[in-house]
C-alpha positions in Angstrom: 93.1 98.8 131.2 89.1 98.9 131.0 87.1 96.3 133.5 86.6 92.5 131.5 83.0 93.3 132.0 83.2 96.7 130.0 83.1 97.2 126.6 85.0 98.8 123.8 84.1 101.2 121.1 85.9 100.6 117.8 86.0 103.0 115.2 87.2 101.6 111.7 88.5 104.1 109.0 88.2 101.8 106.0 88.6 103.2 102.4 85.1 101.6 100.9 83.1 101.9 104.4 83.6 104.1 107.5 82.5 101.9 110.9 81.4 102.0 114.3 81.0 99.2 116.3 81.2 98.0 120.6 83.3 95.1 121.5 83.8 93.0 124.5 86.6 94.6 126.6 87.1 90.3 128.0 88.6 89.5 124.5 87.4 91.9 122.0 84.6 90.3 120.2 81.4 92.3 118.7 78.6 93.2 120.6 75.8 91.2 118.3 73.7 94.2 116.9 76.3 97.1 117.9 77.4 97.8 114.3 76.9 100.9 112.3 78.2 101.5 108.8 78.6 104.6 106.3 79.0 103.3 103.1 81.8 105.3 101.1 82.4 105.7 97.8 86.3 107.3 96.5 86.2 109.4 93.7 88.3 108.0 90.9 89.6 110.5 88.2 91.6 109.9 84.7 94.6 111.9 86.4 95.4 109.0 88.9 93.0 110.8 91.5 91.4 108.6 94.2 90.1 110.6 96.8 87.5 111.2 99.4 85.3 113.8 100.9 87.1 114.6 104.1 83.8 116.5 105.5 81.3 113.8 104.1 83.7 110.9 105.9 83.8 112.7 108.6 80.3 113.4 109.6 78.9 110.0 108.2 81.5 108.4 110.7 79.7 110.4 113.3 76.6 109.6 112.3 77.9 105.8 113.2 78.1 106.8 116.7 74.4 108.5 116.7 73.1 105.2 115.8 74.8 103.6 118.1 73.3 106.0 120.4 70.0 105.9 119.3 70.1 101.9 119.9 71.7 102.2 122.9 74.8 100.5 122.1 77.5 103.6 123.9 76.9 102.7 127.6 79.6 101.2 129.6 82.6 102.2 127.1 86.0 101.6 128.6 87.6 102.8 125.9 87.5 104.5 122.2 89.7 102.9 119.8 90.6 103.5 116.1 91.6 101.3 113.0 92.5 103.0 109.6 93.7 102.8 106.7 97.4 103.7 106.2 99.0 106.2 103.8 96.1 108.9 102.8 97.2 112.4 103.2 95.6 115.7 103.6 96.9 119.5 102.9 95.7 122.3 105.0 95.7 126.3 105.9 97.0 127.9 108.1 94.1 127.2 110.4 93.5 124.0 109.9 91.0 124.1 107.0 91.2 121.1 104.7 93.0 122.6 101.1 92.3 119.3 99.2 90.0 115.8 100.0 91.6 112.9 101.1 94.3 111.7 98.8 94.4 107.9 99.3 96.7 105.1 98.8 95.2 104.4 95.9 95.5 108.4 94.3 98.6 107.5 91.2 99.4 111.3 91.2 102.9 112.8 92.5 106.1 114.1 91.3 109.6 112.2 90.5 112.2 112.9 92.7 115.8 112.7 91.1 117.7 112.9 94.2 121.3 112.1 92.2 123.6 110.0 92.8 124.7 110.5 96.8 121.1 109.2 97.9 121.1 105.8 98.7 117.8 104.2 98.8 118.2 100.8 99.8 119.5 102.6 103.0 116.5 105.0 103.2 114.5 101.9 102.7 116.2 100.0 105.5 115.7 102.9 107.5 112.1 103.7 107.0 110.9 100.6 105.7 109.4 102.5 102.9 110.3 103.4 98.9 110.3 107.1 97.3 107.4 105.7 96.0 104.3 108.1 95.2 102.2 105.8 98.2 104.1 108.0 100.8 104.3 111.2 102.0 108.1 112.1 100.5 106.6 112.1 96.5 103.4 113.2 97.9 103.6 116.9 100.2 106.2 117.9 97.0 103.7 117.6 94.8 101.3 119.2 97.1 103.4 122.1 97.9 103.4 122.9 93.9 100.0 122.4 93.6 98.5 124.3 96.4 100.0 126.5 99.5 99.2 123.9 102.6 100.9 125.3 106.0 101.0 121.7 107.0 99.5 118.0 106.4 98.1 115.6 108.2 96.0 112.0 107.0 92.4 111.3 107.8 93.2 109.6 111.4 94.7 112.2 112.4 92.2 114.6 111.5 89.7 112.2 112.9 91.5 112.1 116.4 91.2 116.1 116.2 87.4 116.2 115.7 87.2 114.2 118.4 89.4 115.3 121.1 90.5 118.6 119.5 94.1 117.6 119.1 96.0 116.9 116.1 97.8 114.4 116.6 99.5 111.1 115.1 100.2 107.6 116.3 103.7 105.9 115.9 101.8 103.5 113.4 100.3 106.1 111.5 103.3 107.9 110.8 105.1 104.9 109.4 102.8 104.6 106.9 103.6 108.0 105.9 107.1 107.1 104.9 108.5 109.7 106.6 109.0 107.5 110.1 112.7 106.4 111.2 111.2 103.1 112.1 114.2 102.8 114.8 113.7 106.0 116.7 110.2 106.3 116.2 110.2 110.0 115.3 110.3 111.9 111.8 113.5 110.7 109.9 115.5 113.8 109.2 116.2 113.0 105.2 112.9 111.7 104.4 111.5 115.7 105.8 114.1 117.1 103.6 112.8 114.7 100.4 109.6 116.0 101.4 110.8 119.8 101.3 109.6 120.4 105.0 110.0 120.3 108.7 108.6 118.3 111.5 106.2 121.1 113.0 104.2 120.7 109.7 103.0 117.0 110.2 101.3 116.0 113.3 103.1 115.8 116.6 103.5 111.6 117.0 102.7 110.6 120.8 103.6 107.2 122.3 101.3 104.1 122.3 100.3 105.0 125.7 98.7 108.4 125.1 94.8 109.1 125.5 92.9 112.0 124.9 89.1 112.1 125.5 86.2 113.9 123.4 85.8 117.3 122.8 82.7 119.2 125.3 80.8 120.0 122.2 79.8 115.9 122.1 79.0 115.1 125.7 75.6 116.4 124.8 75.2 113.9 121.8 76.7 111.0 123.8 76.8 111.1 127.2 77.8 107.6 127.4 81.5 108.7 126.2 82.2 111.5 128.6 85.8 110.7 129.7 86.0 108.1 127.9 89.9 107.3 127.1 90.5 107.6 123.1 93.4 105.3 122.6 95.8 106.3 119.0 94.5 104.7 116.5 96.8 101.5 114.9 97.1 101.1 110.9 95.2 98.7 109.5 97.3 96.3 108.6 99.3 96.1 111.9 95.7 95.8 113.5 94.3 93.0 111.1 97.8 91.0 112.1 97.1 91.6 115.7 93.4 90.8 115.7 93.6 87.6 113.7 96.1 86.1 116.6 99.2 86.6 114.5 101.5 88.8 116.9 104.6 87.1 116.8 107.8 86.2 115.0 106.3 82.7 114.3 103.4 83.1 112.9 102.1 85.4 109.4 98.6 86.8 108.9 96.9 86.6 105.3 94.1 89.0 105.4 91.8 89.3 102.2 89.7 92.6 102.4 89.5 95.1 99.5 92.9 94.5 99.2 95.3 91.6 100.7 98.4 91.4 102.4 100.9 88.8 104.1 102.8 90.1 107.2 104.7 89.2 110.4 104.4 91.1 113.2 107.9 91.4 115.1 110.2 93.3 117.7 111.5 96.2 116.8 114.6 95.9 118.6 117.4 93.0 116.4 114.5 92.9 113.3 115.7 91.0 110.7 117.1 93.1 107.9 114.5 94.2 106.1 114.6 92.7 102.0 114.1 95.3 99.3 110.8 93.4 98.4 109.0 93.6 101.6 107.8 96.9 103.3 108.0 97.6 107.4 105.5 99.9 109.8 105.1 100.2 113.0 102.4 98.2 115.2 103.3 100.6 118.4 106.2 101.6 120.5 108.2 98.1 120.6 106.5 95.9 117.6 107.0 96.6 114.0 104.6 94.2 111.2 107.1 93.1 107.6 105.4 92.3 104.9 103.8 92.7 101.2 100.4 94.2 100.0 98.5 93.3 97.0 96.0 95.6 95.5 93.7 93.2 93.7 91.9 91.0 96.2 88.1 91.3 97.6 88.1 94.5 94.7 88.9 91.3 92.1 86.1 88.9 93.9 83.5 92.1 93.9 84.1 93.0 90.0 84.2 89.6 88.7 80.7 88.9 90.6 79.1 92.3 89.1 80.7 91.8 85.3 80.0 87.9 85.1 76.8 88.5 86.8 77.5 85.8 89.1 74.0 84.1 91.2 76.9 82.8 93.1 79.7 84.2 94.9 82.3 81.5 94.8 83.4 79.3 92.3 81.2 76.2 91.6 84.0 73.8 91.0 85.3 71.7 93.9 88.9 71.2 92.3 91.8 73.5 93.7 93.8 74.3 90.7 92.3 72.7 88.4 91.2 75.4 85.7 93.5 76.0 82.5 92.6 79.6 82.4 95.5 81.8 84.2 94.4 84.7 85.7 97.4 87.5 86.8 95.8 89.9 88.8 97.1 93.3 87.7 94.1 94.6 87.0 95.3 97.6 90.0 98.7 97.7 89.2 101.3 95.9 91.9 102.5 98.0 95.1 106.2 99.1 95.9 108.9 98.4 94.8 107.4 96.9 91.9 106.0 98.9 89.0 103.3 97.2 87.1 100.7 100.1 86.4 96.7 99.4 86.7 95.2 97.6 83.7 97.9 95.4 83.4 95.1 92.0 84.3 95.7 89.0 82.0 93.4 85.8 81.3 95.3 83.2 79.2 94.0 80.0 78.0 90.5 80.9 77.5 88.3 78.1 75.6 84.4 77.8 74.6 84.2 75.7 77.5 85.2 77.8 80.2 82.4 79.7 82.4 81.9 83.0 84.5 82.7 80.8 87.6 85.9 79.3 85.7 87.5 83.0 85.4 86.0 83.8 89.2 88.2 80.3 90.0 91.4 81.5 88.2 91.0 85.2 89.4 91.1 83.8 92.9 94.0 81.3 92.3 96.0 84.1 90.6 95.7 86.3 94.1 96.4 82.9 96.3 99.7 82.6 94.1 100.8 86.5 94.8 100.1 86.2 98.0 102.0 83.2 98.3 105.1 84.8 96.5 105.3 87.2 99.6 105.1 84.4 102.2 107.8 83.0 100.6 109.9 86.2 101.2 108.6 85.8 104.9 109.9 82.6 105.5 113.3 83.1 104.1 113.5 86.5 106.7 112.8 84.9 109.6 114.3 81.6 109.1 111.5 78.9 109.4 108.5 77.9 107.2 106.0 80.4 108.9 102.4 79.8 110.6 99.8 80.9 108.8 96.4 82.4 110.0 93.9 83.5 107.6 91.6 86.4 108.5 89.2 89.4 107.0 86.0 90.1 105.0 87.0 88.1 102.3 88.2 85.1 104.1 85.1 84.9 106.0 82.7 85.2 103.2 84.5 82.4 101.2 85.2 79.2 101.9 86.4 78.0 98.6 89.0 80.7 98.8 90.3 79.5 102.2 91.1 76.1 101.1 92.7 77.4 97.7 95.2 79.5 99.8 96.0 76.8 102.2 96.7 74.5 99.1 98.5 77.5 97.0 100.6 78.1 100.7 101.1 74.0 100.6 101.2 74.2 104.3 98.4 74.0 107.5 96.3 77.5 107.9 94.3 78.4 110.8 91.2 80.5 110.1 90.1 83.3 112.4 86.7 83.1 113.3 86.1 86.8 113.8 85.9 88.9 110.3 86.3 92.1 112.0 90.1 91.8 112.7 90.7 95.3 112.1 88.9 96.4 114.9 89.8 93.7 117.0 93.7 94.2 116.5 93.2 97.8 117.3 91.8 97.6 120.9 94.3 94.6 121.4 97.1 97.1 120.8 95.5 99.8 122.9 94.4 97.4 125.8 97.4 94.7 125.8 95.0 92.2 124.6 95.9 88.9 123.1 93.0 87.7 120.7 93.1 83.9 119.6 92.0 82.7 116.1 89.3 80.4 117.2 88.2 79.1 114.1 88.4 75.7 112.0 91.7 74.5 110.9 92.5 73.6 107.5 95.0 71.0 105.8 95.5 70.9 102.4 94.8 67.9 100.3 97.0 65.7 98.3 95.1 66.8 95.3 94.6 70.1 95.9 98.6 70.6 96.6 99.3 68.3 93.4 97.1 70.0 91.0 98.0 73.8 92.5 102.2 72.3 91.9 101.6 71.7 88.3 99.8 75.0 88.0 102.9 77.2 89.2 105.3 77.2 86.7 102.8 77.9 84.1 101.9 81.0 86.1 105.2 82.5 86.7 106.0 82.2 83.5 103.0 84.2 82.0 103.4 86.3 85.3 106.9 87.4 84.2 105.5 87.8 80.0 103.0 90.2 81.7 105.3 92.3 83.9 107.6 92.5 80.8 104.5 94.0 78.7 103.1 96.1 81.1 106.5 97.9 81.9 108.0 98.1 78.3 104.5 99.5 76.7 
């Protein structure tokens, strides 16, 4: 545990930015000023590719820390800690040499599995929380191991960890992101390595929440400042965002709005609930596990709409919640597992002469608060009890208009976390036993607002369920 007086440096493995930045070790809030940021930009191909430039992500992540550096910012570190993103996958040689870029969560390409008629998925799912869906690791390596000759595979936080320390390793959390995780024993699950066509010794060894390794001898040159510095395992992203938005129990659900959004519970691992078909389950660390749903249009919807409409402004102008006639279903990125709605599969119905860039901005954003709302349906139902919400993230912060359409759309009290960089936050509260509060406004919805958002509903399950139908039958 690092002094209250000390501070913490964060590391955020994001898909659109790679981040460093110092936090408080007292209760993990930024350092004003101690924030560096490599813009990066995935390389999208017609084949379903979305990748990244392993060495160019690498070194501009580094480069965060020379900044930091150069301003001063790495003195007194307690501790190194690590957000990132979940699922992205990298072949290698035999000596470690990177065979392909990063393959990320959004990369379409992999092969079908037909695993006949013994394999029972709905089993495998309970088991590993996952789908043989081509987001994980079981679709992924075979496809892999046809295309290339990799000796083994490992994803970008793992190959961060090894720059760093010079160990190759993985974190509970990681791996259950991979889909290959028996979310019960916390190791490799035997069937999921034999879907995959290999054995354990050819992903990364997984080591407990507890385990530290510190920097390589190469960098105590370049900053001295983090010479035996602990570097903690790094936490997936969406277990951290949960954590560091204040939502770390059974009672309580975290909607985080980044380029993506997501509605989750964090939970025991020991007597979880059974997990639904609908809803996915990682690992936090050694003894919490995070239920939930991802949606893949989100802050990537807000960011679009504002370039294409050439919005001056980036929320909607109108003050009514559900008011608009326009209904927007963002499929515009497909849906996640289990569902199968492919990208380019967005609808706008009910358009008029009347209606205005910031009308479909309005609608876009309602049609995400209703998905979103779908899965915190599911979430309630699990655990019993109409759930606390907390809402937390980039796009939260930046949006105001947003926040109070979810908390109408959710027809139920949110709290808003006051710090946008959850991410980070959650991961040294998982590293360091921390236990961040929201600490931002609280928000109830109006009579209006619920009214208006209630008549809206059915007409958008109903053209939800037309546009499903279409994009799965074309």
């Amino acid at each position: 545990m690092p002094r209250t007086d000390g501070r913490i440096l964060a590391l955020d493995l994001g898909t659109s930015s790679a981040r460093a930045l110092v936090l408080t070790a007292a209760d993990a809030s930024p350092v004003p000023g101690a924030l560096a940021r490599h813009k990066i930009s995935p390389t999208y191909g017609h084949d379903g590719s979305a990748v990244l430039d392993l060495h160019e992500y690498v070194e501009g992540l580094l480069g965060c820390l020379d900044e930091l550096e150069q301003n001063g910012h790495l003195t007194d570190i307690q501790a190194i800690v690590l957000s990132t993103q979940w699922h992205s996958v990298v072949a290698l040689d035999s000596h470690g040499a990177a065979l392909t870029p990063v393959i990320t969560w959004a990369d379409t390409r992999s092969i079908d599995l037909d695993l006949g008629s013994s394999f029972d998925e709905k089993a495998f799912h309970a088991r590993t929380g996952s789908w043989l869906h081509r987001l994980y690791w079981t679709r992924r390596i075979p496809w892999l191991l046809a295309e290339t000759s990799p000796a083994s595979f490992a994803g970008l936080p793992d190959l961060v960890i090894e720059r760093l320390t010079g160990e190759r390793v993985t974190s509970v959390s990681v791996a259950s992101g991979t889909g290959t995780l028996n979310l019960a024993t916390g190791e490799y699950d035997d069937e999921a390595l034999a879907i995959a066509g290999v054995k354990a010794d050819r992903l990364p060894p997984i080591v407990p929440t507890g385990w530290t390794g510190h920097l390589s001898t190469e960098y105590a040159r370049r900053w001295p400042g983090l010479v035996g510095v602990p570097v903690h395992p790094p936490t997936g992203d969406g277990a951290a965002s949960n954590v560091g938005t204040g939502a770390y129990d059974s009672g309580t659900a975290a909607v985080t709005v980044g380029t993506s959004a997501a509605v989750r519970v964090v939970h025991p691992i020991d007597n979880a609930p059974e997990l639904p078909w609908d809803l996915w389950r990682y690992r936090v660390d050694d003894k919490r596990a995070v239920t939930g749903m991802a949606f893949s249009a989100a802050g990537n919807m807000h960011a679009w709409l504002t370039d294409v409409l050439r919005l001056e402004h980036s929320e909607p102008t109108t003050e009514l919640i559900g008011a608009s006639q326009v209904i927007a279903v963002p499929f515009q990125a497909g849906t996640r597992p289990p569902a199968t709605v492919p990208g380019g599969s967005g609808v706008y119905f009910g358009l008029s002469f009347d209606d205005s860039a910031e009308t479909l901005l309005a609608a876009s954003l309602q049609g995400v608060s209703l998905e979103v709302d779908r899965g915190l349906r599911m979430l309630d139902e699990l655990f019993g009890h109409k759930l606390s919400v907390v809402l937390g993230g980039g796009g939260i912060d930046a949006s105001a208009w947003w926040r109070r359409c979810l908390t109408a759309t959710f027809a139920r009290p949110t709290d808003v976390c006051a710090e946008p960089e959850v991410g980070c936050r959650g991961a040294a509260a998982v590293a360091l036993g921390l236990s961040p509060q929201p600490g931002g406004e609280h928000l109830d919805p109006s009579p209006d607002d619920l009214a208006r958002v209630a008549a809206l509903r059915p007409r958008y399950e109903s053209l939800r369920a037309l546009a499903v139908q279409a994009s799965t039958t074309a």
